[in-house]
C-alpha atoms as an extended CHARMM CRD file, in Angstrom:
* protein
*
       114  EXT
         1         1  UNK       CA             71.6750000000     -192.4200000000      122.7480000000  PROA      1               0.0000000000
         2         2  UNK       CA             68.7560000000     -190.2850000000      123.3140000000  PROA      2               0.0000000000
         3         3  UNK       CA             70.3150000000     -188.3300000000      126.2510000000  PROA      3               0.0000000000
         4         4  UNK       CA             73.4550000000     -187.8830000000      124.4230000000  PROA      4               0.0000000000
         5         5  UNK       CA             71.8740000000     -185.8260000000      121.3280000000  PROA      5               0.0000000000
         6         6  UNK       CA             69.5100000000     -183.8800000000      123.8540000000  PROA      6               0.0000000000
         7         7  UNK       CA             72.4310000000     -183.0330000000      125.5880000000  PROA      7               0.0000000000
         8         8  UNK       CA             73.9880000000     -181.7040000000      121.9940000000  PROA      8               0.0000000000
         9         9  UNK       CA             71.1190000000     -180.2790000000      121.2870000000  PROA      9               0.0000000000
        10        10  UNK       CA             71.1730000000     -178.1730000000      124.1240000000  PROA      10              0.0000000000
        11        11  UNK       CA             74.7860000000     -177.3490000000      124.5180000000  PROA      11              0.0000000000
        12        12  UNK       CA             74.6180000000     -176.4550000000      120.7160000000  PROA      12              0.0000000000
        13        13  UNK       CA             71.8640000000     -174.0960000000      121.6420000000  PROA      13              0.0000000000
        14        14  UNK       CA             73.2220000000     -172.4450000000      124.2660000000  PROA      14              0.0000000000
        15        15  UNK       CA             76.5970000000     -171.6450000000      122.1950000000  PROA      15              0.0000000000
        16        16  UNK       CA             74.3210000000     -170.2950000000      119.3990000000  PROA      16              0.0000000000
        17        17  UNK       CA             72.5750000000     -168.0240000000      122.2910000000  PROA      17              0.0000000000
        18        18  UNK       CA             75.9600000000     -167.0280000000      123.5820000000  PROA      18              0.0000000000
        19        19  UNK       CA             77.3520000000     -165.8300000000      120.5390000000  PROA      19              0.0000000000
        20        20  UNK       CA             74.2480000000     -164.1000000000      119.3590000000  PROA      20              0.0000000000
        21        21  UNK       CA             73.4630000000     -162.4190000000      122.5230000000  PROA      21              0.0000000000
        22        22  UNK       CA             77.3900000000     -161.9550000000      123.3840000000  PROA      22              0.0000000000
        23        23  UNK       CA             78.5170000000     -158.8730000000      126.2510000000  PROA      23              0.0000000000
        24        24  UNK       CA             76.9750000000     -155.6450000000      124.4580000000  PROA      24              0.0000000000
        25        25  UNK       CA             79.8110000000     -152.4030000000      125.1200000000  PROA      25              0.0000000000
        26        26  UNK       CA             78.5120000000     -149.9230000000      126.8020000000  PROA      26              0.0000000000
        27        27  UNK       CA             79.5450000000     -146.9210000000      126.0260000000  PROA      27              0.0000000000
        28        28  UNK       CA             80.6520000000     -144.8040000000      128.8480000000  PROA      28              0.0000000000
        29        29  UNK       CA             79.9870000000     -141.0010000000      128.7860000000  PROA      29              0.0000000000
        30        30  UNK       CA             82.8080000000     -139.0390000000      130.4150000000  PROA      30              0.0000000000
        31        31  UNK       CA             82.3510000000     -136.5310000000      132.9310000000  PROA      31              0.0000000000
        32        32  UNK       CA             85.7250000000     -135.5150000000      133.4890000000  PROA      32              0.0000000000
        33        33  UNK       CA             86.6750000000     -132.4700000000      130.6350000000  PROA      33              0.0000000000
        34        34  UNK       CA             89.8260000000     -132.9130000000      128.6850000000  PROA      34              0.0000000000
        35        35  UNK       CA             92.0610000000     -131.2190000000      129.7780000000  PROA      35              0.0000000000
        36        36  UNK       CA             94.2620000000     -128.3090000000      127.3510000000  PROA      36              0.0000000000
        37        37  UNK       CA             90.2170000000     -128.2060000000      125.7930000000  PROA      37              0.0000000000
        38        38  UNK       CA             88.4270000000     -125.2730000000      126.0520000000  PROA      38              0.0000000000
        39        39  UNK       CA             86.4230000000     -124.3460000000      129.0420000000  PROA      39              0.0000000000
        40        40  UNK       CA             83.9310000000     -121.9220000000      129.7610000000  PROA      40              0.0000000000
        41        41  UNK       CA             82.9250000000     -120.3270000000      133.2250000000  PROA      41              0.0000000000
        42        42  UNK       CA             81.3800000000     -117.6960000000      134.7400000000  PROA      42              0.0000000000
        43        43  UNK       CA             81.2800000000     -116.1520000000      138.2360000000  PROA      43              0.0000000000
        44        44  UNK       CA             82.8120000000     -113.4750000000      140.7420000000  PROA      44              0.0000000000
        45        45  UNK       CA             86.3880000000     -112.6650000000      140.5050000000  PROA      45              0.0000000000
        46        46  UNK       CA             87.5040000000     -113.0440000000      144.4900000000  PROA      46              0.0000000000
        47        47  UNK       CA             91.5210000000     -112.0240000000      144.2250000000  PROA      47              0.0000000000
        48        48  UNK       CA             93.7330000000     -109.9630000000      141.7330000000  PROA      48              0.0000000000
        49        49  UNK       CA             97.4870000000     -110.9780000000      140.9620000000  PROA      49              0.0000000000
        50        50  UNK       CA             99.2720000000     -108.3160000000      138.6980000000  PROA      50              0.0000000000
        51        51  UNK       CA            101.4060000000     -109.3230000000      136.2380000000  PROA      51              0.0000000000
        52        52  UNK       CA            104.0250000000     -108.1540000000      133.8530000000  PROA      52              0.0000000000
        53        53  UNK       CA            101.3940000000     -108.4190000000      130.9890000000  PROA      53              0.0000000000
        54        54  UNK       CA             98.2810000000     -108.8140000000      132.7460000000  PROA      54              0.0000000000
        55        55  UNK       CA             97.0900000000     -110.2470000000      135.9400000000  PROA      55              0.0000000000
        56        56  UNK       CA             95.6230000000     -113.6920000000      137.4110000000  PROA      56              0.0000000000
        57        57  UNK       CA             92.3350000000     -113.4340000000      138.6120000000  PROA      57              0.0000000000
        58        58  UNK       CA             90.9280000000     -116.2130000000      141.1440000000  PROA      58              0.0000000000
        59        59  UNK       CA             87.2000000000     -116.7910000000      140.2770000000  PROA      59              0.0000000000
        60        60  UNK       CA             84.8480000000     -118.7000000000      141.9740000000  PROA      60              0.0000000000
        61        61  UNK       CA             82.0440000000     -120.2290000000      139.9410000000  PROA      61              0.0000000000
        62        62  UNK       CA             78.3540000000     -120.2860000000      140.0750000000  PROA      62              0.0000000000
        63        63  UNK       CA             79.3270000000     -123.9740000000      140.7190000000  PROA      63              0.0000000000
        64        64  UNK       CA             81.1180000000     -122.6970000000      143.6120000000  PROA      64              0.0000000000
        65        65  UNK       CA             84.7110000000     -123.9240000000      142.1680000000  PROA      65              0.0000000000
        66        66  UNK       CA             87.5550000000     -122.3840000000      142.5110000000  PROA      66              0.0000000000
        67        67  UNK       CA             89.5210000000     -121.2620000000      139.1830000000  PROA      67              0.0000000000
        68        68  UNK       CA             92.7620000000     -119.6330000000      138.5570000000  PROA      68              0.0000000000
        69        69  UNK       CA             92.3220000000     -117.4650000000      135.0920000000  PROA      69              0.0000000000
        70        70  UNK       CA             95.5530000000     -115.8100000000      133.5170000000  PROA      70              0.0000000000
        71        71  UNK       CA             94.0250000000     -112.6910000000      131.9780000000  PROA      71              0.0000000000
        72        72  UNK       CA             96.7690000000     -111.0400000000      129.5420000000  PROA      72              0.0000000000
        73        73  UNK       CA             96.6150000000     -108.7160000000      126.5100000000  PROA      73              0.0000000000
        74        74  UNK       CA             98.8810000000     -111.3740000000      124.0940000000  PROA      74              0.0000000000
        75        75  UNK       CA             96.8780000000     -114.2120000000      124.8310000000  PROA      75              0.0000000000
        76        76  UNK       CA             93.3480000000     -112.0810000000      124.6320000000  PROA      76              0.0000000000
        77        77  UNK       CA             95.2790000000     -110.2140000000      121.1370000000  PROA      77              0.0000000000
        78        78  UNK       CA             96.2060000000     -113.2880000000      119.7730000000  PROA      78              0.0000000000
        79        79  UNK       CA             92.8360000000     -114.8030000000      119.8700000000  PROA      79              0.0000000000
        80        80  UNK       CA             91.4750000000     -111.0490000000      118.7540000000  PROA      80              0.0000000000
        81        81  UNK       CA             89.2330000000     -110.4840000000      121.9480000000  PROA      81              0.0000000000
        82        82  UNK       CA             89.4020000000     -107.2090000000      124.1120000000  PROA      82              0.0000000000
        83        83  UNK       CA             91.4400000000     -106.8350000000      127.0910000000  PROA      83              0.0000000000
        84        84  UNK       CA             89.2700000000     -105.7490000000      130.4600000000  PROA      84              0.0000000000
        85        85  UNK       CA             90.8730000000     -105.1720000000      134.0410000000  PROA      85              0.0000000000
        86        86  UNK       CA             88.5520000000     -106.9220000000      136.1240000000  PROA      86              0.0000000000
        87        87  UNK       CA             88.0540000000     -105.7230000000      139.8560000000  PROA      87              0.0000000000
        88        88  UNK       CA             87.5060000000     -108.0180000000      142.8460000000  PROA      88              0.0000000000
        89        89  UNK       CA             83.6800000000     -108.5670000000      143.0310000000  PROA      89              0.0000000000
        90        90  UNK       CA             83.0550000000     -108.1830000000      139.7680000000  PROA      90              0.0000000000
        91        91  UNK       CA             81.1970000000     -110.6540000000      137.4090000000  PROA      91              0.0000000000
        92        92  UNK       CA             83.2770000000     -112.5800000000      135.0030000000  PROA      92              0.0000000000
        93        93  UNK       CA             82.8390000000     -114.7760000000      131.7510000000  PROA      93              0.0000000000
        94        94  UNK       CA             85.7040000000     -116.3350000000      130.6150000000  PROA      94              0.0000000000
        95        95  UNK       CA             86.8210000000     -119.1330000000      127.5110000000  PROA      95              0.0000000000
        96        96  UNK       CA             90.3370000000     -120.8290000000      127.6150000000  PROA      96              0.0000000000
        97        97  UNK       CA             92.4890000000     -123.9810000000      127.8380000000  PROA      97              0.0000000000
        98        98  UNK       CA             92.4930000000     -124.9690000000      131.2480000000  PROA      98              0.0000000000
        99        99  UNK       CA             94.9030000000     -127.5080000000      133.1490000000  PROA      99              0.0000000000
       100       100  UNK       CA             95.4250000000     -128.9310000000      136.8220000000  PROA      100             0.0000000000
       101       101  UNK       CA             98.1370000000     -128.5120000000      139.0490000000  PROA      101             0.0000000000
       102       102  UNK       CA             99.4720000000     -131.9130000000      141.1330000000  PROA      102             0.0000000000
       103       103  UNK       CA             97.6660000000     -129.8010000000      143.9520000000  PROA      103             0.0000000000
       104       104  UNK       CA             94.2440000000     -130.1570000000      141.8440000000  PROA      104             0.0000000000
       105       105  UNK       CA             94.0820000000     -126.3050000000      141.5990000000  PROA      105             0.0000000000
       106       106  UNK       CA             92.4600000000     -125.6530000000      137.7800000000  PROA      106             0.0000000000
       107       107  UNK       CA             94.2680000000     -122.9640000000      135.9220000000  PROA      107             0.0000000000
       108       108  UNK       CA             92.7350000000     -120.7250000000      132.8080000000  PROA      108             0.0000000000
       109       109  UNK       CA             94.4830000000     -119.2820000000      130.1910000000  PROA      109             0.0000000000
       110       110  UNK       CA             91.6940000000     -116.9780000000      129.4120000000  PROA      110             0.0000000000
       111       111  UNK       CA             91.5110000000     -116.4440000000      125.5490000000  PROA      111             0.0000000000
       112       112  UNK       CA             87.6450000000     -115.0870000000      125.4830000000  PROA      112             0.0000000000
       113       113  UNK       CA             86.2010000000     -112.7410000000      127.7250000000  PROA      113             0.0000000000
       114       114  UNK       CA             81.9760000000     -111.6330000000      127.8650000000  PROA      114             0.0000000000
């Protein structure tokens, strides 16, 4: 009888520990960036693609990534900041939504420039 309510005891211990101390959620911090959010970069424009309304100019980053950043007068109107032509070698600073490609390539529709 005596081993019987130590045994009780304990097991009734233990679920009182268990549900006290239950898993704790970690919370996660994400490193990816969402994409559509804006994104800000900087570094040296490397290639110039003219377009109807602007041009796409590939950047690569101080963090040595590649970006593709649509530079055109609507977007940069719309969002009342001043157009620039960029040339290649130049230093760039650029805000806008950003997406991927299925090829991983990141895309900017630039809607700030500095």
């Amino acid at each position: 009888m005596k081993n019987i309510t130590i045994i009780a005891l304990c097991l009734g211990i233990g679920i009182a520990f268990t549900a006290c101390c239950g898993s704790k959620k970690v919370k996660q911090t994400n490193t990816e960036l969402n994409e559509g959010a804006p994104l800000s970069i900087r570094g040296k424009v490397t290639e110039i693609e003219n377009g109807k309304d602007g041009y796409t100019a590939t950047v690569k980053s101080e963090a040595n990534k590649t970006y593709k950043v649509t530079i055109s007068r609507i977007n940069l109107e719309q969002s009342k900041s001043a157009y620039k032509k960029y040339a290649i070698g130049e230093q760039i600073s650029v805000t806008g939504e950003w997406w991927k490609d299925t090829e991983g390539n990141i895309y900017i529709k630039a809607t700030k420039l500095r």
